[in-house]
PAZAPA-4460 file (N, C-alpha, C; in steps of 0.05 Angstrom, whole numbers, plus 32768, in hexadecimal, padded with zeros to 4 digits):
% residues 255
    n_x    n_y    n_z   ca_x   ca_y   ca_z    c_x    c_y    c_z   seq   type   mol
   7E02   7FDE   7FA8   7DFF   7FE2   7FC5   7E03   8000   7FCB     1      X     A
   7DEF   800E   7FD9   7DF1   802F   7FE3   7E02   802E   7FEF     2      X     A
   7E10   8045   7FE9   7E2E   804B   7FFB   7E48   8037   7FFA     3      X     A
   7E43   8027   7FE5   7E55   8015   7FE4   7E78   801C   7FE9     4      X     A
   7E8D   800A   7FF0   7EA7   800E   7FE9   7EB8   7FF5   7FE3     5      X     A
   7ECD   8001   7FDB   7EDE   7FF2   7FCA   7EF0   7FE4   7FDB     6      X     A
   7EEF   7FCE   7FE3   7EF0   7FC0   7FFD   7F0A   7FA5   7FF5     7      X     A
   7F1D   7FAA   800D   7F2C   7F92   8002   7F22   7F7A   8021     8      X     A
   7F1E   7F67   801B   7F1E   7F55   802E   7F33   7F3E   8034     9      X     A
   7F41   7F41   804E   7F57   7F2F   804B   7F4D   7F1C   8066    10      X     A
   7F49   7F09   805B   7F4A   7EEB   805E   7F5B   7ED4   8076    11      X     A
   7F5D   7ED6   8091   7F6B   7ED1   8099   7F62   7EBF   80B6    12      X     A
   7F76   7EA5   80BB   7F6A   7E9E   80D4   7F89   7E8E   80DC    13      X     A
   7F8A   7E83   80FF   7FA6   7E78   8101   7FA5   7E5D   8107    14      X     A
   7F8F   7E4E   8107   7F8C   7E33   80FF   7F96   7E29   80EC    15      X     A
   7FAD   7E35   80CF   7FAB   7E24   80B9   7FB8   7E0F   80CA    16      X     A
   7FAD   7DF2   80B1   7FB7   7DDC   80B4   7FD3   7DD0   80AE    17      X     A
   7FD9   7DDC   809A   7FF7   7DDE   808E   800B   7DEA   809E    18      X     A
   800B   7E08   80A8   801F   7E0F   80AA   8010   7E21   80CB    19      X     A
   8011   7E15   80E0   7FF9   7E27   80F7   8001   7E3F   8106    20      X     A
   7FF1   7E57   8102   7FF7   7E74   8106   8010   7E78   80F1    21      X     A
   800A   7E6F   80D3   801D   7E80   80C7   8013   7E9A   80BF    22      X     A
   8001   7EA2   80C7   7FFB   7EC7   80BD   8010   7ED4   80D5    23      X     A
   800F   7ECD   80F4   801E   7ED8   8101   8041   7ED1   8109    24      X     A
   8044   7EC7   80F2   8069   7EBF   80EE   8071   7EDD   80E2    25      X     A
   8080   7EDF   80EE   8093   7EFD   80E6   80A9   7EF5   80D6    26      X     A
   809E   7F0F   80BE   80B0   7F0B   80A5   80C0   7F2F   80AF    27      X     A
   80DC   7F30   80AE   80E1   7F4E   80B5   80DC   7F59   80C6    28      X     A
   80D0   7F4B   80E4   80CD   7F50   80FF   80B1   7F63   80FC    29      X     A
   80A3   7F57   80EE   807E   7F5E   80EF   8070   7F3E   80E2    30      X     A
   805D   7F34   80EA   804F   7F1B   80E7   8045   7F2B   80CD    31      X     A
   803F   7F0B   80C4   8036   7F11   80A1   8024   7F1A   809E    32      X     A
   800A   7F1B   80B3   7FF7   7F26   80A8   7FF6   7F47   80A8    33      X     A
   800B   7F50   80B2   800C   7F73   80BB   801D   7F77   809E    34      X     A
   802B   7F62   8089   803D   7F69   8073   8021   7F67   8065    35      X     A
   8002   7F4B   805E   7FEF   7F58   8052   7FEE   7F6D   8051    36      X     A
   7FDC   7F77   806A   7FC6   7F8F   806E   7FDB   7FA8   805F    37      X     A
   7FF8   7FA8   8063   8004   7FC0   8065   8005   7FCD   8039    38      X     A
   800B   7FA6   802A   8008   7FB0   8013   7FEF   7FB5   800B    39      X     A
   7FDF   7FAB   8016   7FBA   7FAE   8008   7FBC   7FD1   8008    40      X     A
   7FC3   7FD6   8027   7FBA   7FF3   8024   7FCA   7FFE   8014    41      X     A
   7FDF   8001   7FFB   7FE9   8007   7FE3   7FDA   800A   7FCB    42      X     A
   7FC9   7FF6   7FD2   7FB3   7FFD   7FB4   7FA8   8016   7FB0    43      X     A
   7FA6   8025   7FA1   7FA5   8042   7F9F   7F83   8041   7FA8    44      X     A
   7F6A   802D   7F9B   7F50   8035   7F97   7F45   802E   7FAC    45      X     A
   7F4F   801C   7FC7   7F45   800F   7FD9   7F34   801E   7FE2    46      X     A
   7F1B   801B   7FEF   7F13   8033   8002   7F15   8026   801C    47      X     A
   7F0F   800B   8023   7F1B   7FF3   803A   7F26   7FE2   803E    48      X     A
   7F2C   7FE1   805D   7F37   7FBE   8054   7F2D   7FB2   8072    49      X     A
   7F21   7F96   8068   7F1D   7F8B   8083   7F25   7F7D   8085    50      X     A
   7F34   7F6D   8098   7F3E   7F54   80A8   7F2B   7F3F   80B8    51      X     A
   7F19   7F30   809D   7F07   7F12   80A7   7F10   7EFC   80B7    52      X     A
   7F0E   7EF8   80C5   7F14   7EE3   80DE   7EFB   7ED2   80E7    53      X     A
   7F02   7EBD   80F2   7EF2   7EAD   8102   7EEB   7EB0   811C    54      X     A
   7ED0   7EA6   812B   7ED2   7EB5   8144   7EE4   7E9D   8157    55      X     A
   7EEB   7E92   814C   7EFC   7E7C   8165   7F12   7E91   816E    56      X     A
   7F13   7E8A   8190   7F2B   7E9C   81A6   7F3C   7EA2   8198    57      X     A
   7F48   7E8D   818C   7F6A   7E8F   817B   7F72   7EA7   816B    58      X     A
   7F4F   7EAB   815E   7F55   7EBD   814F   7F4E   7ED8   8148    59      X     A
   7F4E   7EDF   816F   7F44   7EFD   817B   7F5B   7F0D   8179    60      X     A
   7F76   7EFE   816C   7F8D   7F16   8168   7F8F   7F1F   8153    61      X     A
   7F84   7F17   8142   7F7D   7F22   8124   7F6C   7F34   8120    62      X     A
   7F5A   7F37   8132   7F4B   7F40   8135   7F52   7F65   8144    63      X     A
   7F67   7F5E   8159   7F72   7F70   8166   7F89   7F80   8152    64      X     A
   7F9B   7F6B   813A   7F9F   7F78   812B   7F9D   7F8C   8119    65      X     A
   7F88   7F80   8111   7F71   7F93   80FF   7F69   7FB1   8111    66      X     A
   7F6A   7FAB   812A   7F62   7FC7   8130   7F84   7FDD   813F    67      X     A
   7F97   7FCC   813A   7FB3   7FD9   8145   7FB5   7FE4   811C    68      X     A
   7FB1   7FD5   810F   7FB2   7FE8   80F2   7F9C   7FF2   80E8    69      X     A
   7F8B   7FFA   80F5   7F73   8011   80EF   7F68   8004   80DB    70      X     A
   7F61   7FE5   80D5   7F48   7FDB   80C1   7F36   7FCD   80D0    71      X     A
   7F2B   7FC6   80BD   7F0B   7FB7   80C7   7F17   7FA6   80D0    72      X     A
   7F02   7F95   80E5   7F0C   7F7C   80F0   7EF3   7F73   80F2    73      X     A
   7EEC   7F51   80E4   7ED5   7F3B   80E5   7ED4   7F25   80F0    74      X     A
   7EC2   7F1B   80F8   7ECB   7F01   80F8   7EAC   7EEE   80FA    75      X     A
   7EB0   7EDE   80F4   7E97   7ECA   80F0   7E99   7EB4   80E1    76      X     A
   7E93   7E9F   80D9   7E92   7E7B   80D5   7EB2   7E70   80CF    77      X     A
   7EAC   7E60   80E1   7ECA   7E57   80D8   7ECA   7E4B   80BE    78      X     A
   7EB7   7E42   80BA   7EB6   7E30   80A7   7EB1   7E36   808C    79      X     A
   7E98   7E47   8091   7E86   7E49   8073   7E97   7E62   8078    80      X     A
   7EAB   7E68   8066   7EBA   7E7B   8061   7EAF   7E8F   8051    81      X     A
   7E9A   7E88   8039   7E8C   7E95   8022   7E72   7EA7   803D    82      X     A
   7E65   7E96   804A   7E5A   7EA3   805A   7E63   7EC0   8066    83      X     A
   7E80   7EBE   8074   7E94   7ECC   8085   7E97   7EEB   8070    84      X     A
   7EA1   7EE0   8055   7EA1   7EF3   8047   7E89   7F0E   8043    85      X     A
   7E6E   7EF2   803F   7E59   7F00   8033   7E45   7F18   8059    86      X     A
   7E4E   7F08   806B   7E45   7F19   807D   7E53   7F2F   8083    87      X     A
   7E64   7F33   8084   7E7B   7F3F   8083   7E7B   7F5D   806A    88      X     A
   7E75   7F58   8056   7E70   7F60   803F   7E55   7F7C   8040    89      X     A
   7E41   7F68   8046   7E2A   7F74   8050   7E2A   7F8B   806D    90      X     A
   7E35   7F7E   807A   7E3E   7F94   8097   7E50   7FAF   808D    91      X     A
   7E56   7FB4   8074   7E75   7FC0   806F   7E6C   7FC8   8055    92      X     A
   7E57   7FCC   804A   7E4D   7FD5   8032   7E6A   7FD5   801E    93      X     A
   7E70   7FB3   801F   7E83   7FB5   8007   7E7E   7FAB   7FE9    94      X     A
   7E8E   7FBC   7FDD   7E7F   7FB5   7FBB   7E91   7FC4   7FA9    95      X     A
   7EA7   7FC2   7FA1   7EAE   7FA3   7F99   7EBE   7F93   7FB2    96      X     A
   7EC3   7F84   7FB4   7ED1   7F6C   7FC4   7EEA   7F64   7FB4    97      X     A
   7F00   7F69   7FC4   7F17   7F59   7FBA   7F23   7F4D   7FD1    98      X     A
   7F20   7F33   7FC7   7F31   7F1F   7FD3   7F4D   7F19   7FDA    99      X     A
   7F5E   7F1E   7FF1   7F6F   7F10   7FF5   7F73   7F00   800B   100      X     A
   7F87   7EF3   800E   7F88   7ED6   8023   7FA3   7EDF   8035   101      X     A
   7FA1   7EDC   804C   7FB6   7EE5   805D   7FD3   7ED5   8058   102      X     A
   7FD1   7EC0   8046   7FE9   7EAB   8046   7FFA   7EC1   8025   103      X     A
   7FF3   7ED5   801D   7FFF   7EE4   800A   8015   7EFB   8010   104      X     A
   802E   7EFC   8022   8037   7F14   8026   804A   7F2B   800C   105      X     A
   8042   7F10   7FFA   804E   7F21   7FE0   803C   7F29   7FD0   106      X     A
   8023   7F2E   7FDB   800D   7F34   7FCC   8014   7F5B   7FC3   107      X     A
   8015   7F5B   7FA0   801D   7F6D   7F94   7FFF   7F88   7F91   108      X     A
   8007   7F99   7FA3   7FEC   7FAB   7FAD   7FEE   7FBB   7F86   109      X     A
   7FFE   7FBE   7F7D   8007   7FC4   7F59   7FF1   7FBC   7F4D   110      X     A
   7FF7   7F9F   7F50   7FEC   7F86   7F37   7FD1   7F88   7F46   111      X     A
   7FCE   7F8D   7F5E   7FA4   7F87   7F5C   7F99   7FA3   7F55   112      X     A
   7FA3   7FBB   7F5E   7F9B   7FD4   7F52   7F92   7FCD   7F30   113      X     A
   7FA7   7FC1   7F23   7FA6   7FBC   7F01   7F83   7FAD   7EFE   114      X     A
   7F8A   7F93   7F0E   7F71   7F84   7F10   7F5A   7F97   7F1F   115      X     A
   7F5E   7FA2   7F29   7F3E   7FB2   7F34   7F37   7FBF   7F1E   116      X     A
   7F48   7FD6   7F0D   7F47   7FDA   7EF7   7F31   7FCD   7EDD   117      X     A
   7F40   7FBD   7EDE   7F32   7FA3   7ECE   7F1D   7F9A   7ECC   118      X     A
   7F19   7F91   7EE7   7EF9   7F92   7EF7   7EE7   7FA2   7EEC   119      X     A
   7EEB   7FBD   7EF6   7ED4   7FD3   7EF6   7ED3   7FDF   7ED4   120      X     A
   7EED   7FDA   7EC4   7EEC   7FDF   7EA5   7ED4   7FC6   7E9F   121      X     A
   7ED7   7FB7   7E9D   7ECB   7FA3   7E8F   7EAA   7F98   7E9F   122      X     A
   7EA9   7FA1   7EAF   7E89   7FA3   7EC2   7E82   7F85   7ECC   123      X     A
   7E96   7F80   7ED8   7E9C   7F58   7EDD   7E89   7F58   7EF1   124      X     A
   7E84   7F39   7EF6   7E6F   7F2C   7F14   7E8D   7F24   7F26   125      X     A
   7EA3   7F1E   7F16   7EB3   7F0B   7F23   7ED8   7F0C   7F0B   126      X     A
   7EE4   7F1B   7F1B   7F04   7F20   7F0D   7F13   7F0D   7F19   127      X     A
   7F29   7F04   7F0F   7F3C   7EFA   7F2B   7F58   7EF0   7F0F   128      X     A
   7F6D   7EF0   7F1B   7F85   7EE7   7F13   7F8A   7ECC   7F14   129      X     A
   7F7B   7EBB   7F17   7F7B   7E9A   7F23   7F6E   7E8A   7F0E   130      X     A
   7F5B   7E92   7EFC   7F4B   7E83   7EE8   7F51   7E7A   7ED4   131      X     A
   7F68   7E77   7EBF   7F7F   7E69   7ECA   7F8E   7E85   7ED8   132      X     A
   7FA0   7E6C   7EE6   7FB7   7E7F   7EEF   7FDA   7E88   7EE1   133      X     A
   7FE0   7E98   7EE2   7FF1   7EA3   7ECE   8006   7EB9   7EE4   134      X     A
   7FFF   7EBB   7EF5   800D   7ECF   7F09   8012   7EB3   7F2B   135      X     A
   8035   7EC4   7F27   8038   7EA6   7F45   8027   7EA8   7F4F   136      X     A
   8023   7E94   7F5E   8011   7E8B   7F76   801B   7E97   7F94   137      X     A
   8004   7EA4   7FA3   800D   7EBA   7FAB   8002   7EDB   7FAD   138      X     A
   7FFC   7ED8   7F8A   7FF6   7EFA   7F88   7FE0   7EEE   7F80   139      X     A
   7FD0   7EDE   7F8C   7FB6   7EDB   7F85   7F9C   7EF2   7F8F   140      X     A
   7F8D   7EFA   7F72   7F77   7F10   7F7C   7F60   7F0A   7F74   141      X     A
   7F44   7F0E   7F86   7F2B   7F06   7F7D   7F22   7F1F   7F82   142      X     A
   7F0C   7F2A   7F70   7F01   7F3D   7F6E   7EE3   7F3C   7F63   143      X     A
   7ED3   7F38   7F75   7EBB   7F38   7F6C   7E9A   7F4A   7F7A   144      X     A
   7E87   7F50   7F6F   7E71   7F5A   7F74   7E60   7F4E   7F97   145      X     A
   7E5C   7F6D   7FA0   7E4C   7F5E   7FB3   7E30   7F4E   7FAA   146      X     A
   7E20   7F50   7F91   7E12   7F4C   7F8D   7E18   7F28   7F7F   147      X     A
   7E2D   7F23   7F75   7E35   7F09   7F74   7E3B   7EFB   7F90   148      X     A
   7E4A   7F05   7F9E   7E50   7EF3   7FB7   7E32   7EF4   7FC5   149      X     A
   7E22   7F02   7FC1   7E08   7EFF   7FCF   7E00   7EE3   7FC2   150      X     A
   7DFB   7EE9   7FA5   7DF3   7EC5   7FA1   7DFE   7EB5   7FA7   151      X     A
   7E17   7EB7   7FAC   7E35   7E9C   7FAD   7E23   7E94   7FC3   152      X     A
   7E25   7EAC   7FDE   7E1E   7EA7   7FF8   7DFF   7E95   8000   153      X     A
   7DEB   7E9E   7FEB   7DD3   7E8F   7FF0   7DCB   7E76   7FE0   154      X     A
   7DDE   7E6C   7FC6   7DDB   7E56   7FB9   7DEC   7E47   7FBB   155      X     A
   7E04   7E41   7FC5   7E15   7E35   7FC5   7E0A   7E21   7FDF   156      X     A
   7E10   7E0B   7FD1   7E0D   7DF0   7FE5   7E21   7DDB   7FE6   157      X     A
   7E3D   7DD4   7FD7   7E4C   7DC7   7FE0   7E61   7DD2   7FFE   158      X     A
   7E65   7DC9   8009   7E7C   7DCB   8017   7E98   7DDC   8012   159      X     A
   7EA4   7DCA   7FFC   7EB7   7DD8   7FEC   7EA8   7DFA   7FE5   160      X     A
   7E90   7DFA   7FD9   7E8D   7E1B   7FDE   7E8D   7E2A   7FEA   161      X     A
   7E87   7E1D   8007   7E83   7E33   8019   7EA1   7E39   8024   162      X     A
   7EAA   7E20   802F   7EC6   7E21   802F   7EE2   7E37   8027   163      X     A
   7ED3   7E42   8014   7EE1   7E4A   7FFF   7ED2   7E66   7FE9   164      X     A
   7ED9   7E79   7FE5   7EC2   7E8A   7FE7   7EB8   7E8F   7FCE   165      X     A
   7ECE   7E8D   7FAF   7EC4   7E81   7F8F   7EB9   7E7B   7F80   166      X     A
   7EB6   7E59   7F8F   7EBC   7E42   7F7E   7E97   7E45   7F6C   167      X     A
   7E85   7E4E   7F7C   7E71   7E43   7F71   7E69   7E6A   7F63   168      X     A
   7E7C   7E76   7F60   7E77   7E86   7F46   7E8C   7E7D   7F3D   169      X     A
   7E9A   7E75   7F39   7EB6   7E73   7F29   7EA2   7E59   7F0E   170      X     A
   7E92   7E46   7F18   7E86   7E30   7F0E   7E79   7E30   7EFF   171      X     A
   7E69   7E53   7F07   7E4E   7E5E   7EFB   7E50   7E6D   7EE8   172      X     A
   7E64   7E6B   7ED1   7E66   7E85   7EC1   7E50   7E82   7EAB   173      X     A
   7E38   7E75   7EB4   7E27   7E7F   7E9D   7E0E   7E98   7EB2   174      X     A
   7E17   7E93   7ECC   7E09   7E9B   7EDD   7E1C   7EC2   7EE5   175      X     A
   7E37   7EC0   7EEB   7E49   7ED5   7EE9   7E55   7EDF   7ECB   176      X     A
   7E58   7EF5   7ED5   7E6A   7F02   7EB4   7E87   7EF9   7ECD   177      X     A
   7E9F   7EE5   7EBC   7EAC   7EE5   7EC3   7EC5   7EF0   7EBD   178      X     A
   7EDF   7EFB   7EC1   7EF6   7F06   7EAF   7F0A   7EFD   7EC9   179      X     A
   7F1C   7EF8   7EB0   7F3F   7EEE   7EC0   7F4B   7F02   7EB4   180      X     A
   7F65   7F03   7ECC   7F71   7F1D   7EBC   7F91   7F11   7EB5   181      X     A
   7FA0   7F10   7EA3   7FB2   7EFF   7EA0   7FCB   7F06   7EA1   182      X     A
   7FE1   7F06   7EA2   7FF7   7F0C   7EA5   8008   7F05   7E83   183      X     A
   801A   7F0A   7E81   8021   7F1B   7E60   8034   7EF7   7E63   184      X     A
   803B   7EEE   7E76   804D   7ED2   7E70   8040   7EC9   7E8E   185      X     A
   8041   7EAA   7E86   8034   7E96   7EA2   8052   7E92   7EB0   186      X     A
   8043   7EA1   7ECC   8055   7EA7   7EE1   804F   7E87   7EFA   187      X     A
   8038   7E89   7EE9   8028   7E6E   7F00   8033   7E57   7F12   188      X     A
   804E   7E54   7F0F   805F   7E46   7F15   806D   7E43   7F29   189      X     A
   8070   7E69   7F38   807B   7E73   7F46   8062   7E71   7F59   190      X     A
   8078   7E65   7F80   8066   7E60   7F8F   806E   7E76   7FAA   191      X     A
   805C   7E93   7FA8   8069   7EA3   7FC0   804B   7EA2   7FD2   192      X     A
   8046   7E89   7FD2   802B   7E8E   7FE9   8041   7E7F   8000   193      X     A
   802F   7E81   8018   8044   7E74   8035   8025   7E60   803C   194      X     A
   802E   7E46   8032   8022   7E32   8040   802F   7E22   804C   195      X     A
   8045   7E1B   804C   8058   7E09   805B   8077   7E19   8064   196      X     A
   8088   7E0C   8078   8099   7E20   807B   80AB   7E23   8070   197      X     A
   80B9   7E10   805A   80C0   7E22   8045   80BD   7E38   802C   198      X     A
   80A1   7E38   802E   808F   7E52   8023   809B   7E6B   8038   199      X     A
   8092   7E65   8056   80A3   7E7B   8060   80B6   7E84   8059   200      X     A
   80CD   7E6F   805E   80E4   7E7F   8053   80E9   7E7D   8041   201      X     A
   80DE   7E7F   8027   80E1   7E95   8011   80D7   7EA8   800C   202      X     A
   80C4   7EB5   801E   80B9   7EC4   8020   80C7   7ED9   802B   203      X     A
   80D1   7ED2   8051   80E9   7EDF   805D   8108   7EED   804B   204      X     A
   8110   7ED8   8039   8127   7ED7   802F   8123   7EF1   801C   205      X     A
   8108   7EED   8009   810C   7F04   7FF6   8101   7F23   8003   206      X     A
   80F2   7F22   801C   80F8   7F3C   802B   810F   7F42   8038   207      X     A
   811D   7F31   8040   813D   7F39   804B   8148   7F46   803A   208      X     A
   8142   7F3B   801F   8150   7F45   8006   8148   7F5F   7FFD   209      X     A
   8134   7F5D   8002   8127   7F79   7FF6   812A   7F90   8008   210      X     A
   8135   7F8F   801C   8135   7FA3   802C   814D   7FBC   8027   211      X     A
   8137   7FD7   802A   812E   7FD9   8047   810F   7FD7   8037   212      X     A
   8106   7FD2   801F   80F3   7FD1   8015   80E3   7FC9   8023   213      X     A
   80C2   7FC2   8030   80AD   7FB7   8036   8098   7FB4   801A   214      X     A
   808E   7FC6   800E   8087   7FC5   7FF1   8094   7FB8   7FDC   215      X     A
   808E   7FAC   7FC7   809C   7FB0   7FAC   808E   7F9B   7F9E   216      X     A
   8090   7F9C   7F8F   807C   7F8D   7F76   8085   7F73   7F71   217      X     A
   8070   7F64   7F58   807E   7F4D   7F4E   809E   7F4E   7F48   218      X     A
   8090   7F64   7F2B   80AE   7F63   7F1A   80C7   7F63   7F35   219      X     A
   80C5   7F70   7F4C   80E6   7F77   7F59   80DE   7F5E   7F62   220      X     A
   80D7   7F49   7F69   80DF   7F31   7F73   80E2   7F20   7F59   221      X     A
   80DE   7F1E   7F3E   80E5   7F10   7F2D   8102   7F1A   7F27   222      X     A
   8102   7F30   7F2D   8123   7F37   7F22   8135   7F36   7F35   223      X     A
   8127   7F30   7F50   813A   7F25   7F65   8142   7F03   7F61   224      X     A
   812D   7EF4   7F56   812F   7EDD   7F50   8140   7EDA   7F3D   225      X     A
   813A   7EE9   7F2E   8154   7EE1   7F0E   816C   7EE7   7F19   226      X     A
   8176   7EF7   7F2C   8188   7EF7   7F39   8192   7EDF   7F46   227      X     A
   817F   7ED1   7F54   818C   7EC1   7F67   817A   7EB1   7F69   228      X     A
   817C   7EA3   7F4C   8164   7E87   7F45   8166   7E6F   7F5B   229      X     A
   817F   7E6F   7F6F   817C   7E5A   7F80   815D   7E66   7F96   230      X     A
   815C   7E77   7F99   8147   7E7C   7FAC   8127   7E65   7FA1   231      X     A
   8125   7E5F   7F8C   8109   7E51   7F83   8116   7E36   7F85   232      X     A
   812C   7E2B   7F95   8132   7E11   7FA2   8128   7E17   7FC1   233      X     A
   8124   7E26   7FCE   8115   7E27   7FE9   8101   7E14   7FEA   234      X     A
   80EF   7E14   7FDE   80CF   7E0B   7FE4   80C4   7DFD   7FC6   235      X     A
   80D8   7DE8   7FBD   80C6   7DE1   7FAD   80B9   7DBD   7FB0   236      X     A
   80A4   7DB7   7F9D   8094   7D9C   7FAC   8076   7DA7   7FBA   237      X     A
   8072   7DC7   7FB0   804C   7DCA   7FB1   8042   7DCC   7F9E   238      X     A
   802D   7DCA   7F9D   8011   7DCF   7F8F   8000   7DE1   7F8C   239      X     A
   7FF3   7DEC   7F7D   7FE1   7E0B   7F7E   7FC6   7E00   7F8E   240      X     A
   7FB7   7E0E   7FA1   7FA0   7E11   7FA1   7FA3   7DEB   7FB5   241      X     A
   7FAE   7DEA   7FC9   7FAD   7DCF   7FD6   7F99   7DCE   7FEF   242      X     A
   7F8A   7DE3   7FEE   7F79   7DE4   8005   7F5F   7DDD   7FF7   243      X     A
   7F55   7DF1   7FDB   7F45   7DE3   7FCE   7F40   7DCB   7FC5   244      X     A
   7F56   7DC3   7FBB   7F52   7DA6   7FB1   7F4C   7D99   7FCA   245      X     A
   7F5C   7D93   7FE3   7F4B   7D87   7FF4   7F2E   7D8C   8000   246      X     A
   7F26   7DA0   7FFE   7F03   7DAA   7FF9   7EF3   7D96   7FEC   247      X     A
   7F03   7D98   7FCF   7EF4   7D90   7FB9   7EF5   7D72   7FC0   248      X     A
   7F0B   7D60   7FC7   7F13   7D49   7FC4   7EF3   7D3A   7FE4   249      X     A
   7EF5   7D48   7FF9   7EE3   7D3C   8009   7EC9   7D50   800A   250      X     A
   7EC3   7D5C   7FF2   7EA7   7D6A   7FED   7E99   7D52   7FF8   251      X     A
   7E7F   7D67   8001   7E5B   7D5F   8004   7E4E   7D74   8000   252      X     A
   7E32   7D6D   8001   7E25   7D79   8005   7E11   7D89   8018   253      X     A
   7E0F   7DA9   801F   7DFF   7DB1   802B   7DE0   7DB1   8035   254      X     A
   7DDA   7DA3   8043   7DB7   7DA3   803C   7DB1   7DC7   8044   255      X     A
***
């Protein structure tokens, strides 16, 4: 793509079903999605970042966020999310695309710099830390080609795909060059995404702790944990990836 940039897209709406307006729950007296946007912009290579939204009322303050921290602000299908991405994408000459989801406030701006790395070494359609997964859940990163999400965007016909912006390159690796990027020991276990509200507060707990920090990486929250292993009794009794599987579980098909 001419004039392309290196684009992070963060993922966000206040309808979830699980846990409702948890992007705007304040962790450290700022709502989580201002702790996103604030580590994305840490990544040394970014050249943007936009904040994708839906156009429903609810979620014209996300929108207003996005422009109180000087990034892009989108919004379009509630639904077909892969859509949201791919119009979005095209308006914003972005290329590469990296994925994050507003339910991540420990998302490690470190560890995706490494994976963008990765990416552009190895000349991928489609990178991500999730294929298997080996890094908590949480510091999840997708990183892929505008020129792949263009096909995701025009061949994909289940539900679950559109839903969801991946699934139907993730499916296709005879169709994508795919690459996972892995972590040196499976961390996979560890759950710092915020879908329910005990996800919040462990989320809260290990920024209290970390303070006056706002930044800091995996490793300082694993060595905050080995410290004080009761903290991974907060929130346990989830599952990785519980939005997909229900996708997948009442899939159809698109005509």
């Amino acid at each position: 793509m001419k004039d392309s940039k290196i684009t992070v897209m963060i993922q966000a709406r206040t309808s979830s079903t699980r846990l409702p307006r948890k992007v705007l729950e304040f962790i450290d007296h700022k709502p989580m999605i201002w702790h996103v946007i604030n580590r994305v912009k840490q990544i040394p290579s970014v050249e943007q970042i936009a904040l994708i939204t839906t156009t429903d009322n609810d979620d014209k303050i996300l929108l207003d966020i996005a422009n109180e921290n000087k990034i892009i602000g989108f919004s379009g299908q509630k639904f077909d999310v892969l859509d949201r991405h791919y119009q979005c994408a095209k308006q914003i000459n972005a290329d590469p695309i990296i994925r994050i989801t507003s339910d991540c406030p420990l998302i490690d701006p470190f560890l995706v710099e490494k994976i963008l790395k990765f990416y552009l070494k190895n000349n991928y359609d489609y990178v991500s830390n999730i294929f298997p997964p080996s890094f908590p859940d949480g510091l999840d990163t997708e990183i892929f080609s505008f020129d792949a999400l263009e096909r995701a965007a025009k061949s994909a016909n289940l539900a679950s795909e559109r839903e969801h912006v991946s699934p139907y390159i993730t499916k296709n690796p005879s169709i994508f060059k795919i690459g996972n990027y892995e972590n040196n020991q499976n961390l996979s276990d560890y759950r710092w995404t915020v879908d329910k509200p005990q996800d919040l507060e462990f989320v809260k707990t290990i920024y209290s702790r970390m303070k006056p920090k706002t930044i800091f990486s995996m490793d300082e929250v694993l060595n905050l944990i080995s410290q004080e292993p009761t903290l991974m009794e907060i929130h346990k009794g989830s599952f990785r990836n519980e939005g997909y599987a229900k996708s997948v579980k009442n899939d159809y098909e698109i005509s």
